[in-house]
Gaussian input, Z-matrix of N, CA and C with variables (Angstrom, degrees):
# hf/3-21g

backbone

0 1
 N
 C     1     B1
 C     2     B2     1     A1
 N     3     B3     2     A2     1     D1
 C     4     B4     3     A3     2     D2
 C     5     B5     4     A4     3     D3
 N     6     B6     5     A5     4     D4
 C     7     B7     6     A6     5     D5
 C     8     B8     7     A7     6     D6
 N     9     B9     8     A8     7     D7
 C    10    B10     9     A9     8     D8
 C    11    B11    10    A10     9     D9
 N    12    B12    11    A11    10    D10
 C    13    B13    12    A12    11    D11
 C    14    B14    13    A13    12    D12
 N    15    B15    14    A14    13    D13
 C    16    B16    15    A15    14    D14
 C    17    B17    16    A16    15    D15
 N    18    B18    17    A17    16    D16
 C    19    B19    18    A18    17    D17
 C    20    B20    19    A19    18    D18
 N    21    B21    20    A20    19    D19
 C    22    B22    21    A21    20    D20
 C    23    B23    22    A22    21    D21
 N    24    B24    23    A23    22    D22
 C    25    B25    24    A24    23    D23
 C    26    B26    25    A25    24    D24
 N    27    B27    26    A26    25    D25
 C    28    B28    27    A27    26    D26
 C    29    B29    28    A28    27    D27
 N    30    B30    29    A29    28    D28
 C    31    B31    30    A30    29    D29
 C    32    B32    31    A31    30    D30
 N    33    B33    32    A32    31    D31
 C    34    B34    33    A33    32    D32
 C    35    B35    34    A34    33    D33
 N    36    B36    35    A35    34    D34
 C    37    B37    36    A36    35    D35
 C    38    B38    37    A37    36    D36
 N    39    B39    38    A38    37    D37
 C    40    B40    39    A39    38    D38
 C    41    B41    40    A40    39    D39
 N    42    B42    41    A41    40    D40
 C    43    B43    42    A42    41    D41
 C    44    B44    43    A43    42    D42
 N    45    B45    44    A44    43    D43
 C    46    B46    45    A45    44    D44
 C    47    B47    46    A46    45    D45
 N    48    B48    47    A47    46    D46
 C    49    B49    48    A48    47    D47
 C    50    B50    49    A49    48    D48
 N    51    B51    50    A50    49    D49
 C    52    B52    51    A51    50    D50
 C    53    B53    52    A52    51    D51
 N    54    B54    53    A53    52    D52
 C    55    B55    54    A54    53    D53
 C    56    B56    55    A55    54    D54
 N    57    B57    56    A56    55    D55
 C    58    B58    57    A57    56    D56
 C    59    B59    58    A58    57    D57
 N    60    B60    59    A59    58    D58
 C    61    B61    60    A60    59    D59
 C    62    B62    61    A61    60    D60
 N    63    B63    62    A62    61    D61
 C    64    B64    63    A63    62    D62
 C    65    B65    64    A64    63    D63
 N    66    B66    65    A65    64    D64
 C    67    B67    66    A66    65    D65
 C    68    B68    67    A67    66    D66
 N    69    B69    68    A68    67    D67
 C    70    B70    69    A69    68    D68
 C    71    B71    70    A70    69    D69
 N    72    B72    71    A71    70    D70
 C    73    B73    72    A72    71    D71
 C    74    B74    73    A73    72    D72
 N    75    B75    74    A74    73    D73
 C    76    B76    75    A75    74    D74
 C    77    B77    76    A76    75    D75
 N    78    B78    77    A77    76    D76
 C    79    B79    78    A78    77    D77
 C    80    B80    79    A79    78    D78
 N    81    B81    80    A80    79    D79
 C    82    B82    81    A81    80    D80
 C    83    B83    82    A82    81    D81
 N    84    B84    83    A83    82    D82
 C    85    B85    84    A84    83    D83
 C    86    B86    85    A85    84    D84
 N    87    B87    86    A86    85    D85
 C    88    B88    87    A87    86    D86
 C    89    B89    88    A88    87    D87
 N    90    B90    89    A89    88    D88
 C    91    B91    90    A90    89    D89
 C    92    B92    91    A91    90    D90
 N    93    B93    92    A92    91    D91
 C    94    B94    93    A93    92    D92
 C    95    B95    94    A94    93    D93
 N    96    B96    95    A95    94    D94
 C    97    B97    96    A96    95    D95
 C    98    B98    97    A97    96    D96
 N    99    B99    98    A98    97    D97
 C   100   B100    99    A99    98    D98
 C   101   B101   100   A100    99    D99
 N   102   B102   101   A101   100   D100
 C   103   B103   102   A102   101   D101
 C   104   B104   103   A103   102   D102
 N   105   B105   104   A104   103   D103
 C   106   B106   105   A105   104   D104
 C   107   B107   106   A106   105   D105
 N   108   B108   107   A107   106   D106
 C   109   B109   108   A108   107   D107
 C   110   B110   109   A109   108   D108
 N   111   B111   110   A110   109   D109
 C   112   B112   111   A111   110   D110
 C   113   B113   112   A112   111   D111
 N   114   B114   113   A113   112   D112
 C   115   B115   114   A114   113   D113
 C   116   B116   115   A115   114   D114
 N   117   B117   116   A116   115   D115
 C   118   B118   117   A117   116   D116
 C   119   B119   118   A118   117   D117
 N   120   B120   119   A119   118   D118
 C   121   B121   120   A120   119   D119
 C   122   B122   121   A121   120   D120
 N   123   B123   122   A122   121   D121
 C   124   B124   123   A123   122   D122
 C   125   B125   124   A124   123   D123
 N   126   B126   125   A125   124   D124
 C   127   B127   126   A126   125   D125
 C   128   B128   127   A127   126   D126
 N   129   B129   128   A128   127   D127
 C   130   B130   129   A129   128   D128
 C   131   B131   130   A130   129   D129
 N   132   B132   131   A131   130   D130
 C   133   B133   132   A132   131   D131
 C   134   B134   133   A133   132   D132
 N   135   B135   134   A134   133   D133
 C   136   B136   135   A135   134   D134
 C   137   B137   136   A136   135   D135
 N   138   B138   137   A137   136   D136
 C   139   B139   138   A138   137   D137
 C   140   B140   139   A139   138   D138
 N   141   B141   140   A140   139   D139
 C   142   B142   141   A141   140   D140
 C   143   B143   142   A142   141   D141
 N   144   B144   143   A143   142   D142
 C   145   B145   144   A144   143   D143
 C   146   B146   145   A145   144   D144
 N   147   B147   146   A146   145   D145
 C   148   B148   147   A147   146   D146
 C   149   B149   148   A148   147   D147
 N   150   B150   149   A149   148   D148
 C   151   B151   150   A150   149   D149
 C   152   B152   151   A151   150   D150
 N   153   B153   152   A152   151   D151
 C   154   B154   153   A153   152   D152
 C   155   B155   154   A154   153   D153
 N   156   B156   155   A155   154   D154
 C   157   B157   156   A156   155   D155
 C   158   B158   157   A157   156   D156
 N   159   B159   158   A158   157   D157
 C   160   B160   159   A159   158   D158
 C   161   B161   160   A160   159   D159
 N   162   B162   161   A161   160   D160
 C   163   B163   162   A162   161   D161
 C   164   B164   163   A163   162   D162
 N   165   B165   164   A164   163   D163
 C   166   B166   165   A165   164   D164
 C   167   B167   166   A166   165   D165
 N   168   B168   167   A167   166   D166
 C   169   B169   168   A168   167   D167
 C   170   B170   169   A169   168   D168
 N   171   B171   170   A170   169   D169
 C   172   B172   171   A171   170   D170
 C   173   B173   172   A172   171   D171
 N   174   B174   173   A173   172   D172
 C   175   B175   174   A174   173   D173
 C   176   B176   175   A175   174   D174
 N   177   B177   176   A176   175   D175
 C   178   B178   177   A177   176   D176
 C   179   B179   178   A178   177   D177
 N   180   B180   179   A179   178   D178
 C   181   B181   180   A180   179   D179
 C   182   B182   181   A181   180   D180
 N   183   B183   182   A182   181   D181
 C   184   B184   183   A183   182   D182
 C   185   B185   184   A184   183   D183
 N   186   B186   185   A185   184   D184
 C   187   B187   186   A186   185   D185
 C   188   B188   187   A187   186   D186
 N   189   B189   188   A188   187   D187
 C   190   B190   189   A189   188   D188
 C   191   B191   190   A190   189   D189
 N   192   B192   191   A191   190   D190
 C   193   B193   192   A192   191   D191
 C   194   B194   193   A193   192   D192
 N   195   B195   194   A194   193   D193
 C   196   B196   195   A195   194   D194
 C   197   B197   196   A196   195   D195
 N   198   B198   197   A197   196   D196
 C   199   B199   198   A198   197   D197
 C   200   B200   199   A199   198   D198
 N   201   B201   200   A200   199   D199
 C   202   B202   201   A201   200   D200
 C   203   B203   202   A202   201   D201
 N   204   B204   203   A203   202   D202
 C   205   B205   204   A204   203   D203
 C   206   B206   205   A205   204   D204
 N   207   B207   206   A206   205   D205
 C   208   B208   207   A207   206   D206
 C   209   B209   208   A208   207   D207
 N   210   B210   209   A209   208   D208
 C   211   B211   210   A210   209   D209
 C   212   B212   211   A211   210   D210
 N   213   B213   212   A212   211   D211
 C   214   B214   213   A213   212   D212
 C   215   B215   214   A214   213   D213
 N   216   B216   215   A215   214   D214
 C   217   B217   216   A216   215   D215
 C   218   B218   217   A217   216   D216
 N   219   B219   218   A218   217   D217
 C   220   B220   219   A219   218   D218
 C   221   B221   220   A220   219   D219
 N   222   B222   221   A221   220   D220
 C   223   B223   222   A222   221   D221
 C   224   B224   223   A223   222   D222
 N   225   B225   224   A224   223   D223
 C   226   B226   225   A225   224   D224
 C   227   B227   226   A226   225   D225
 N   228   B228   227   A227   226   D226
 C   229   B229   228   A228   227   D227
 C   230   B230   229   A229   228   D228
 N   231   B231   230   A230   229   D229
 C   232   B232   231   A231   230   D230
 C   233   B233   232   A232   231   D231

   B1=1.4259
   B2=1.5251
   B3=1.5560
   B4=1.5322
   B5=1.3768
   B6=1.6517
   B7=1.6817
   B8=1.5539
   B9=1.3660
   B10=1.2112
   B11=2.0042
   B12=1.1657
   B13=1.4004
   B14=1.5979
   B15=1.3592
   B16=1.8837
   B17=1.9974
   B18=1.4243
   B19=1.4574
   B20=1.3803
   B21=0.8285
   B22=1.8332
   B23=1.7581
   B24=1.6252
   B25=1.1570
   B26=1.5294
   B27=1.2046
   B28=1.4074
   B29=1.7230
   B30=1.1223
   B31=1.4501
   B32=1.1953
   B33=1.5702
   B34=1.2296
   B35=1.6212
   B36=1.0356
   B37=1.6929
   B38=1.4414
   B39=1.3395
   B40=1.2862
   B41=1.6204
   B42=1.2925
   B43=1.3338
   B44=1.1388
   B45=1.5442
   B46=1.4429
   B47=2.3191
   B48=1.2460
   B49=1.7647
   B50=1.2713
   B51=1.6416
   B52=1.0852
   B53=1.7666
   B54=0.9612
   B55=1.9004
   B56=1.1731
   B57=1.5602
   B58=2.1670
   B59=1.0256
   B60=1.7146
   B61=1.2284
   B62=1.8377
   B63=1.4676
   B64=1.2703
   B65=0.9661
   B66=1.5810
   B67=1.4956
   B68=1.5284
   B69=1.4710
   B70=1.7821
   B71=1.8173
   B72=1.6889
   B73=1.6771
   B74=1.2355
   B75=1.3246
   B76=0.9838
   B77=1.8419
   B78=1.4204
   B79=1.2270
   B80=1.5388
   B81=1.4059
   B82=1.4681
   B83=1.6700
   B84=1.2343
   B85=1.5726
   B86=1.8325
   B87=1.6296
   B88=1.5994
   B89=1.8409
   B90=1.1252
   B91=1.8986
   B92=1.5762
   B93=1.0477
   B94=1.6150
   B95=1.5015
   B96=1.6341
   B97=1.5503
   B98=1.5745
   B99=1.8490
   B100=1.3549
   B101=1.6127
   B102=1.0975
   B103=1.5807
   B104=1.3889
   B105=1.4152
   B106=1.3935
   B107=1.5216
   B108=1.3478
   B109=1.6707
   B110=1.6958
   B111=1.5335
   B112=1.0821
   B113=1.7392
   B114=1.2980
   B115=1.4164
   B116=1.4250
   B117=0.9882
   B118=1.7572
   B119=1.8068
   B120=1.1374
   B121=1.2494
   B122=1.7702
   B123=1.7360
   B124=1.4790
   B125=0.9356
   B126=1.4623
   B127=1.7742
   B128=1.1366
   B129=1.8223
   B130=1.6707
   B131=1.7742
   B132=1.3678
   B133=1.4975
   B134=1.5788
   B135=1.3725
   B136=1.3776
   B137=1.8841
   B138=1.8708
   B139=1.2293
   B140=1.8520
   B141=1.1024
   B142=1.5610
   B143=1.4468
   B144=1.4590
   B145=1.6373
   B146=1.3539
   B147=1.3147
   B148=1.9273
   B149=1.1993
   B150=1.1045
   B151=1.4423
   B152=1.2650
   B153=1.4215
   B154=1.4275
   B155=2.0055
   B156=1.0258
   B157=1.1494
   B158=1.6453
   B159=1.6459
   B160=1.5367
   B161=1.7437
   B162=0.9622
   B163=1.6766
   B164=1.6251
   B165=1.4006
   B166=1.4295
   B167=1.8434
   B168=1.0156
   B169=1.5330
   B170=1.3958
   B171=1.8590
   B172=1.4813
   B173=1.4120
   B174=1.5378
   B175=1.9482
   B176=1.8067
   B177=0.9016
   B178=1.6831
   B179=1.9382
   B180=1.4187
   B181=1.2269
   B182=1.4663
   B183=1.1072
   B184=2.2338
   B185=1.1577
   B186=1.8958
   B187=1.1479
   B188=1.5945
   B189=1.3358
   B190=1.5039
   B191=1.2774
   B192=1.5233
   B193=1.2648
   B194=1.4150
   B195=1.5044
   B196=1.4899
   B197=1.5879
   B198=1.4603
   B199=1.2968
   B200=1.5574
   B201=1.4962
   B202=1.6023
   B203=1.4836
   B204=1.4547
   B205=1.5622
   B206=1.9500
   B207=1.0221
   B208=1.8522
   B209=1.6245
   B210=1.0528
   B211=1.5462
   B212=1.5365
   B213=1.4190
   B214=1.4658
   B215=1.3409
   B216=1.0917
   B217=1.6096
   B218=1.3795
   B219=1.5143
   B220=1.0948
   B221=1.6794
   B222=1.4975
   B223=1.4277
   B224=1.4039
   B225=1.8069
   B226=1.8914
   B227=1.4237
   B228=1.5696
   B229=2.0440
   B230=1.6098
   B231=1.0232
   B232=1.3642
   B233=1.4220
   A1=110.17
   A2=115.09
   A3=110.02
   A4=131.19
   A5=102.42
   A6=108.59
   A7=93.24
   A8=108.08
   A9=130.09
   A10=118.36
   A11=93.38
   A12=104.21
   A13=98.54
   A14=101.92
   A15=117.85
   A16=75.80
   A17=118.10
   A18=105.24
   A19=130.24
   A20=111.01
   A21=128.08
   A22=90.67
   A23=115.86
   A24=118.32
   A25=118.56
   A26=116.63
   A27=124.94
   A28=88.44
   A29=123.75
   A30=119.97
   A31=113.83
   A32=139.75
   A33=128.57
   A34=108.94
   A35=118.48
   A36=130.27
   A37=105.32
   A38=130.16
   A39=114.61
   A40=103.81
   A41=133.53
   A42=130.94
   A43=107.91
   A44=130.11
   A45=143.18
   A46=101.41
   A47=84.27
   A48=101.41
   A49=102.97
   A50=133.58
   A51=118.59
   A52=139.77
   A53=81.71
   A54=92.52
   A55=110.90
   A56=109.32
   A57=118.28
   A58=116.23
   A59=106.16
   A60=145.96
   A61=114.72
   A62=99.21
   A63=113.79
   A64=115.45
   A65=121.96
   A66=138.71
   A67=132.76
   A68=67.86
   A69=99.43
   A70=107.50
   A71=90.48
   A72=94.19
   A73=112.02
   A74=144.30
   A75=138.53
   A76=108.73
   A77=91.25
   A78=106.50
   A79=115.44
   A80=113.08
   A81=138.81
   A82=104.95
   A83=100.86
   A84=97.95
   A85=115.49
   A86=109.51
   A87=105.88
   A88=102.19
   A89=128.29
   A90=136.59
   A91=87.99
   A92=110.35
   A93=125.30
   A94=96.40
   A95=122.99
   A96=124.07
   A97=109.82
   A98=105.83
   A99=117.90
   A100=113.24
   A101=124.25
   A102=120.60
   A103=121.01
   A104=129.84
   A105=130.53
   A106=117.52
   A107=118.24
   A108=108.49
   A109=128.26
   A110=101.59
   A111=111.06
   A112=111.06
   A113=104.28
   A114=104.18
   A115=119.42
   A116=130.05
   A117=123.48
   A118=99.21
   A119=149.02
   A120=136.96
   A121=123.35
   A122=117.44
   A123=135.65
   A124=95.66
   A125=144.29
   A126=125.16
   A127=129.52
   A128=102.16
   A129=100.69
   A130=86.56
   A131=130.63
   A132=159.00
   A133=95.19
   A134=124.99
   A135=107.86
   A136=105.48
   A137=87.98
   A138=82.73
   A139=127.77
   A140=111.03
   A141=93.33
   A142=136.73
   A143=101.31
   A144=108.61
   A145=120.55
   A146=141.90
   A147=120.34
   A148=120.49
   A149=98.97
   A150=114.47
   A151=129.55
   A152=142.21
   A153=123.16
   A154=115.43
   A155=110.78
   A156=108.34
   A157=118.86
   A158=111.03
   A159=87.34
   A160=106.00
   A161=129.09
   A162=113.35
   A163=125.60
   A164=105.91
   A165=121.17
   A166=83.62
   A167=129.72
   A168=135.50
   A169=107.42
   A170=110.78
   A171=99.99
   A172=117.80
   A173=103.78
   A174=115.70
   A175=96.60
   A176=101.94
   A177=121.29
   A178=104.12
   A179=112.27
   A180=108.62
   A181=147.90
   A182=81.31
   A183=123.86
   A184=86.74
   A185=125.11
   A186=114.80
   A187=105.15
   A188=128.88
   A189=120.11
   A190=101.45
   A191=131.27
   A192=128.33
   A193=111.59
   A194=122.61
   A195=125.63
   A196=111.78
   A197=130.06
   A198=121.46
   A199=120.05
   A200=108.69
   A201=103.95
   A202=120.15
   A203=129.41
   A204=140.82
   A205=96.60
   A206=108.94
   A207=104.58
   A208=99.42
   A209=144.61
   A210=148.91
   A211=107.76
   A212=112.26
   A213=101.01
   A214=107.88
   A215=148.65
   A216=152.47
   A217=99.42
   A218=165.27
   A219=153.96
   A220=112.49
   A221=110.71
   A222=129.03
   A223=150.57
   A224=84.28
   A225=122.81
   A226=85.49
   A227=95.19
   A228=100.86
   A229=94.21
   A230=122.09
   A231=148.51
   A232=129.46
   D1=13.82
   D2=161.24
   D3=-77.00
   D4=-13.07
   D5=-170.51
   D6=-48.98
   D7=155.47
   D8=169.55
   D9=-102.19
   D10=38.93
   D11=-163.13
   D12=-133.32
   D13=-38.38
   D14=-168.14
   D15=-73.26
   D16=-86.54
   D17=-170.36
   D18=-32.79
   D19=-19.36
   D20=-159.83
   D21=-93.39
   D22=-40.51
   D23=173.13
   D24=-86.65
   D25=-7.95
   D26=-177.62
   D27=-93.35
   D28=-68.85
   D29=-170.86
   D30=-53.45
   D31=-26.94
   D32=-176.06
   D33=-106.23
   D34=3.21
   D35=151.70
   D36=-77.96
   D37=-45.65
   D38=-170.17
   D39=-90.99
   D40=-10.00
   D41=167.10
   D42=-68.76
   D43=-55.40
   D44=-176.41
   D45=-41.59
   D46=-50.40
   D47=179.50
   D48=-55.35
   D49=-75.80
   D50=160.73
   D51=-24.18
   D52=-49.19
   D53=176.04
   D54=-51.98
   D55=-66.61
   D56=153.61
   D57=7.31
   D58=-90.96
   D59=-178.08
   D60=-32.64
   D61=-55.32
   D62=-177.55
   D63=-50.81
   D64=-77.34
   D65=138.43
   D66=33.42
   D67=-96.62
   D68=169.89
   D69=-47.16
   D70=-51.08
   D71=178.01
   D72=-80.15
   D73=29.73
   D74=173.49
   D75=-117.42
   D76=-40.19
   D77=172.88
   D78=-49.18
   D79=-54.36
   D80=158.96
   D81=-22.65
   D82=-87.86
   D83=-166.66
   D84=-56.58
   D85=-36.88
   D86=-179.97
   D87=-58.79
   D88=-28.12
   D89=166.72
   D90=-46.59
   D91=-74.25
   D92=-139.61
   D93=-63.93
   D94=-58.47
   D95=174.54
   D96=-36.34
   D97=-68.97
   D98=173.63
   D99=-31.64
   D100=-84.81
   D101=160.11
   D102=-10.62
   D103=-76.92
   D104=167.76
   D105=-47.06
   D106=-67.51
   D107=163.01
   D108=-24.63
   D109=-32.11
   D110=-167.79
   D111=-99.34
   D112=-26.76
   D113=159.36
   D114=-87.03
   D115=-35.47
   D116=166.17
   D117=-61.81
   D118=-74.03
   D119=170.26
   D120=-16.29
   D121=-29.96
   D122=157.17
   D123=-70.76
   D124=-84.07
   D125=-165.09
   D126=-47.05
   D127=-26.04
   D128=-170.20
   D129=-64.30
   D130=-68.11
   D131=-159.44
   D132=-45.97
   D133=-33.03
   D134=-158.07
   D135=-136.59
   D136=28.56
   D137=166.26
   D138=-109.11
   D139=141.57
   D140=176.93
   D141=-56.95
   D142=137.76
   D143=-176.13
   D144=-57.84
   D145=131.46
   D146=168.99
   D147=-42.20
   D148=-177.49
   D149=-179.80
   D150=-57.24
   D151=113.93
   D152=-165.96
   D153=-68.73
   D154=167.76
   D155=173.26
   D156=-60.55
   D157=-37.85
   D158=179.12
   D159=-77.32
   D160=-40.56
   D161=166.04
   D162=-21.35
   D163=-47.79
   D164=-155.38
   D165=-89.08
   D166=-25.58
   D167=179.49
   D168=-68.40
   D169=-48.34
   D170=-176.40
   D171=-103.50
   D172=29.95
   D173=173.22
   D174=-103.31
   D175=-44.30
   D176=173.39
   D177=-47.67
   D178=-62.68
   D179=165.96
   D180=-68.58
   D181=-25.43
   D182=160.21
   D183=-45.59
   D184=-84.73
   D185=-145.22
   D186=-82.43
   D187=-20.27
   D188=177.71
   D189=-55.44
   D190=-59.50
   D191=-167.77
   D192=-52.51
   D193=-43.70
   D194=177.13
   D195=-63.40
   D196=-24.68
   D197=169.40
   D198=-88.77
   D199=-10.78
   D200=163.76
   D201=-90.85
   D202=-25.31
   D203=151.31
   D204=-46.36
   D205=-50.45
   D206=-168.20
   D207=-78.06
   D208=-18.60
   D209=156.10
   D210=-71.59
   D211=-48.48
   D212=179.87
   D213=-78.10
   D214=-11.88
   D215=160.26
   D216=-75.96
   D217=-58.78
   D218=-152.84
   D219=-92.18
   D220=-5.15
   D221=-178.82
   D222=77.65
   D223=20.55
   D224=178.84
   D225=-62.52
   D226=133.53
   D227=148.67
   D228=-92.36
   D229=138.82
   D230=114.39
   D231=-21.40

């Protein structure tokens, strides 16, 4: 086991293995990003829009009306 040929073949079998490994694991994570990209791209798509402006118009009037009912109950004239 001194040839210098058996190591040379042992080391470039186990480099070749590494390389595999890498690979494969590389392959792995570009899946895994792809996947996530692809689920944040569903939330952007399937999330709800705000409030439209006429909504936000009749929450706005909602609450004016509720602070002149709470003046006319505490016995402010207006």
């Amino acid at each position: 086991m001194t040839d210098p040929t058996t190591y040379l073949t042992l080391s470039l079998s186990a480099l070749a293995g590494l390389g595999m490994i890498v690979t494969a694991s590389l392959s792995g994570w570009r899946g895994w990003l792809a996947l996530k990209h692809q689920q944040l791209d569903q939330e952007h798509e399937t999330a709800a829009p705000g409030p439209s402006a006429g909504s936000r118009i009749e929450i706005a009037d909602l609450k004016e009306r509720i602070k002149k009912l709470e003046a006319i109950a505490a016995g402010v004239d207006l």
